[in-house]
C-alpha positions in Angstrom: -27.8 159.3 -87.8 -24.3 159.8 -89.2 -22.0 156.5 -89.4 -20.2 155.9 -86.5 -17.6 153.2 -84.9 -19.7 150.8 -82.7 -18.8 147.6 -80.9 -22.0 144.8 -79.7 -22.8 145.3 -76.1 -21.8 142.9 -74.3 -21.6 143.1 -70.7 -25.0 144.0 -69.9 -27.1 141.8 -67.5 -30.3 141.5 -67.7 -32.3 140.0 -64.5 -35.5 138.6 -63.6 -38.3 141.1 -62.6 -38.3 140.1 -59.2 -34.2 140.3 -58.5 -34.3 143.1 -60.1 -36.5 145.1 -57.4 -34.9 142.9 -54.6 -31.5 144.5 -56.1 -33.4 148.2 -56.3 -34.4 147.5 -52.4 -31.0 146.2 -51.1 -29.3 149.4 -52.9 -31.7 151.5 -51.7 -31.2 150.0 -47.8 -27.2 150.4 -48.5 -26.9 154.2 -49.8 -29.0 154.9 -46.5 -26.1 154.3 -44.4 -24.2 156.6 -46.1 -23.9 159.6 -43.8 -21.7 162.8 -43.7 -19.6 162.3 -40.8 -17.0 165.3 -39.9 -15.0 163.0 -37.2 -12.5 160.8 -38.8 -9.8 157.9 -37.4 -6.2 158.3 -38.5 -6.6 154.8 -39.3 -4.5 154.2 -42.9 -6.6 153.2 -46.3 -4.9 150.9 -49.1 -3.8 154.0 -51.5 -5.4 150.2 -54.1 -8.8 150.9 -52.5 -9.2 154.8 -53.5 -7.4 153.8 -56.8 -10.1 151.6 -57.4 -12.8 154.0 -56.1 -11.5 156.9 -58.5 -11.5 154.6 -61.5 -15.1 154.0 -60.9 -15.9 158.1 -60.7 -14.1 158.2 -64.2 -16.8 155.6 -65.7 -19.6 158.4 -65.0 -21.5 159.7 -68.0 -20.0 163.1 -69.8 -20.3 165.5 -72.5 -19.4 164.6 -75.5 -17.1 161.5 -73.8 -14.6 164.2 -73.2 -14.7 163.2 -69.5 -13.5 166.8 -68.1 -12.3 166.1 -64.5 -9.0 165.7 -62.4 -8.7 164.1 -59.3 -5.8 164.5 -57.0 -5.8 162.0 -54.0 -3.5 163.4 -51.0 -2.3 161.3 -48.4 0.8 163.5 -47.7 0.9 165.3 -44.1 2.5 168.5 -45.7 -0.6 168.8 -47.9 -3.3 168.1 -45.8 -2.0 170.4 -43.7 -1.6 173.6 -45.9 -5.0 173.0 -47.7 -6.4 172.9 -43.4 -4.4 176.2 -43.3 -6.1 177.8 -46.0 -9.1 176.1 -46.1 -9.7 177.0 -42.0 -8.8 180.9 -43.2 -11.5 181.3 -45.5 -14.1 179.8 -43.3 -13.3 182.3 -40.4 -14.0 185.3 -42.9 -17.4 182.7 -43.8 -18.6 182.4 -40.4 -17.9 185.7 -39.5 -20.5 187.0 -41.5 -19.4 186.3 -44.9 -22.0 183.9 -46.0 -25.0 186.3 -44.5 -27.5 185.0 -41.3 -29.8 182.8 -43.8 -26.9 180.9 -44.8 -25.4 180.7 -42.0 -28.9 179.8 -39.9 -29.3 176.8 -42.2 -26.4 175.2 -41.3 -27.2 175.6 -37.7 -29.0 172.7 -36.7 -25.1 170.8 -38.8 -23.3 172.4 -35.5 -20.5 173.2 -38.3 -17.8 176.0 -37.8 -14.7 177.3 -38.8 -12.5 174.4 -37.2 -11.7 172.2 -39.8 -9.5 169.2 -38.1 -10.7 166.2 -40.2 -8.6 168.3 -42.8 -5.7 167.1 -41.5 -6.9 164.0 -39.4 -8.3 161.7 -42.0 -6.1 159.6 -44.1 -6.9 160.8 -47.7 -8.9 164.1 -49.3 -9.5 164.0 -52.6 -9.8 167.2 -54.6 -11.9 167.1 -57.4 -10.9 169.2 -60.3 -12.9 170.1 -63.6 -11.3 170.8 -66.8 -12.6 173.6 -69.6 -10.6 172.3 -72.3 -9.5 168.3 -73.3 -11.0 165.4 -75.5 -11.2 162.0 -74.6 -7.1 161.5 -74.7 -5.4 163.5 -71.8 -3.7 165.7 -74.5 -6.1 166.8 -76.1 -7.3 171.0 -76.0 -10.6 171.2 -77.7 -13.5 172.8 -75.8 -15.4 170.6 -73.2 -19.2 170.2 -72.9 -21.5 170.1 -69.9 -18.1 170.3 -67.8 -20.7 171.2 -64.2 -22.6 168.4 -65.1 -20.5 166.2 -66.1 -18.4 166.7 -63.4 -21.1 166.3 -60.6 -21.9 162.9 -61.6 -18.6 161.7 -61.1 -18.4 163.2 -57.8 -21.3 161.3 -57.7 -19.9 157.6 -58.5 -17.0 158.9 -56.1 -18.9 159.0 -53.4 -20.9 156.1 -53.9 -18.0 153.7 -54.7 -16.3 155.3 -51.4 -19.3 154.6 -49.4 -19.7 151.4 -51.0 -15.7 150.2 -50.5 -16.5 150.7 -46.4 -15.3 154.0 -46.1 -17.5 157.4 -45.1 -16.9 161.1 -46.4 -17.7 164.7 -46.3 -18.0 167.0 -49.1 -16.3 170.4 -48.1 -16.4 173.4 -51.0 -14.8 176.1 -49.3 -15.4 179.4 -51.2 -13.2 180.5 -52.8 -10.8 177.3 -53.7 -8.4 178.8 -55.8 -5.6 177.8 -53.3 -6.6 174.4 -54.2 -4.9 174.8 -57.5 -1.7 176.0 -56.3 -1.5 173.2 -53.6 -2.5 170.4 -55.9 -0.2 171.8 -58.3 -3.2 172.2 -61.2 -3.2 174.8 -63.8 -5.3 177.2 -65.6 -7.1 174.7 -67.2 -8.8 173.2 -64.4 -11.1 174.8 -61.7 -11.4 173.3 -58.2 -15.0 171.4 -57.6 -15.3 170.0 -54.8 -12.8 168.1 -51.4 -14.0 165.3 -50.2 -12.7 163.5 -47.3 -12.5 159.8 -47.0 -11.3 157.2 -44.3 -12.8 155.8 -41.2 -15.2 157.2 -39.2 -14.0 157.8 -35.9 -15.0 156.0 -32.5 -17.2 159.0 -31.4 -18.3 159.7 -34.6 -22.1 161.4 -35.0 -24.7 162.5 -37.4 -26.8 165.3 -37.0 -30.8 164.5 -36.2 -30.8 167.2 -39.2 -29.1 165.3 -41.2 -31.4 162.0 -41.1 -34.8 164.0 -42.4 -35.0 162.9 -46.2 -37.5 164.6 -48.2 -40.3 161.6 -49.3 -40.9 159.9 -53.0 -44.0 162.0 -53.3 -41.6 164.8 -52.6 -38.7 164.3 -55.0 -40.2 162.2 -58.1 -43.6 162.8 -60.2 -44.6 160.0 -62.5 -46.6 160.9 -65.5 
């Protein structure tokens, strides 16, 4: 291996065998309670507590350290309201038989349509941007590396340190998501990824029985 700068690690902790699967357990029993909700309160979030929730997404894993994602948190009525606009536009032409009947019979048993209000209703979206050129300083313009990948594990930590802050979200991708760009003000360089809502969920808020079925252990993991 070629010489390279390193500093000792020193802010790993290492615990005992036993708190270590009664901390496995208790996350475990936490992430279940995450849920996506598509009824939000209008109730206001400390713009501190998503700060602190997108600095955690930007501590996710990347290619090459170049960390190749954008995020731009809206709180702003005028915004919200243009990207419900658009996004509610595309997801007429989606539902009207855009996305084909296999598509559109799997999200059936959601009960999701073209109506879109939490766009507008919640206090914050977040779009999530990725970024085909940069380096690990914001000015840099060489090529970036596993940018899908990369990118999807900090949506990822978003969503977890959302969840975990006392918050709930929905992941929307409407297709296509160019007019993200435009209303976020992004440029050629970055591709829209994902919006995610965030806030409160509202007093009548559900979850779909769909939803709740989780595939099992045996179903998602072999061990070898």
């Amino acid at each position: 291996m070629k010489d390279h700068a390193n500093v000792p690690l020193n802010d790993y902790i290492e615990y005992p065998p036993a708190e270590m699967l009664k901390r496995s357990e208790q996350f475990f029993e936490d992430i279940k309670r995450r849920h996506s909700i598509r009824k939000f309160s209008d109730r206001p979030v400390d713009k501190a507590i998503i700060e602190n929730c997108i600095k955690a997404a930007g501590r996710a894993p990347s290619g090459a350290n170049h960390q190749p994602w954008h995020f731009v948190a809206i709180q702003s009525a005028e915004v919200k309201k243009q990207i419900r606009e658009q996004a509610e536009a595309l997801e007429q032409s989606f539902y009207q038989g855009r996305a084909g009947d296999e598509w559109l019979d799997a999200l059936k048993p959601l009960g999701t349509d073209a109506q879109k209000p939490y766009l507008q209703h919640a206090p914050w979206l977040i779009a999530v941007f990725s970024q085909k050129k940069g380096g690990i300083h914001a000015d840099e313009k060489n090529t970036n590396y596993y940018v899908h990948e990369s990118v999807g594990l900090a949506t990822g930590f978003l969503l977890n340190a959302l969840h975990h802050s006392g918050l709930v979200t929905l992941t929307h991708t409407p297709k296509p998501m160019s007019f993200l760009s435009k209303v976020c003000y992004r440029d050629d360089n970055e591709r829209p990824y994902m919006l995610i809502i965030a806030g409160y969920p509202a007093d009548d808020a559900t979850i779909p029985e769909h939803a709740l079925v989780k595939k099992s252990l045996e179903d998602i993991a072999t061990f070898l």
